[in-house]
C-alpha positions as CSV (number, residue, x, y, z in Angstrom):
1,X,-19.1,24.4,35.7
2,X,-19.1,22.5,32.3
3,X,-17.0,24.7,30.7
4,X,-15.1,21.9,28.6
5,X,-18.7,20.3,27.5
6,X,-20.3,23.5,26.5
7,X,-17.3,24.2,24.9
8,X,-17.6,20.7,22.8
9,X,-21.2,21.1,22.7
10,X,-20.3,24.6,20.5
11,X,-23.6,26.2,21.7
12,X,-25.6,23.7,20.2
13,X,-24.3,23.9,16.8
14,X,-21.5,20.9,17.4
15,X,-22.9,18.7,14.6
16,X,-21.9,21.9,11.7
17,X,-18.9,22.8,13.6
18,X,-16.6,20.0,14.4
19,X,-17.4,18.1,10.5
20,X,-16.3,21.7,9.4
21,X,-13.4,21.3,11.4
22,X,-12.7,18.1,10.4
23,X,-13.4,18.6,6.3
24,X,-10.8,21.6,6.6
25,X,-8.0,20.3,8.2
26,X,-8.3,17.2,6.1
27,X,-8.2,19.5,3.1
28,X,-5.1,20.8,4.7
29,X,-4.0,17.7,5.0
30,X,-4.1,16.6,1.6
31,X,-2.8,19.8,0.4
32,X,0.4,19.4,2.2
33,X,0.9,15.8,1.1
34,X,0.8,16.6,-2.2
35,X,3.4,19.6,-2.0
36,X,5.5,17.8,0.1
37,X,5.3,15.1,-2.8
38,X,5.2,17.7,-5.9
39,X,8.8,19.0,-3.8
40,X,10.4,15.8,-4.0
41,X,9.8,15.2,-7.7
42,X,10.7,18.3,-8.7
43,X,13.9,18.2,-6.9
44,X,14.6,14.7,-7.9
45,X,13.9,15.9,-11.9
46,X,16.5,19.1,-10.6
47,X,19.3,16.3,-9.7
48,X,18.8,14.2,-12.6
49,X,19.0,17.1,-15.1
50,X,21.8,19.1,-13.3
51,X,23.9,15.3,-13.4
52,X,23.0,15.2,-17.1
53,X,24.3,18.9,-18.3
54,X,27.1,20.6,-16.6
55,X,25.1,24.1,-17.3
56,X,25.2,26.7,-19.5
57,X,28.6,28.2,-18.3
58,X,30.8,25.6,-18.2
59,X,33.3,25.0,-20.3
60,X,32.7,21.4,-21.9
């Protein structure tokens, strides 16, 4: 009848299972921040330098 606390209880192994859980999505976390910030310079750098040169064939 406790199926929500034995399923939080992880069979007795709750104290290794939900850090785990927790480590990993936090490294998922973090990894996603910084993509999401290594997109935006990198497309901000793309603006800048297609502003600066018109490209390689255009007529200047």
């Amino acid at each position: 009848m406790g199926g929500l606390s034995d399923f939080l209880n992880m069979g007795g192994y709750a104290a290794y299972v939900w850090p785990a859980y927790g480590a990993a999505a936090a490294v998922l976390g973090g990894l996603l921040a910084e993509s999401l910030s290594r997109l935006r310079r990198v497309e901000r750098r793309l603006a800048a330098l297609e502003a600066s040169d018109e490209g390689p064939g255009d007529a200047s």
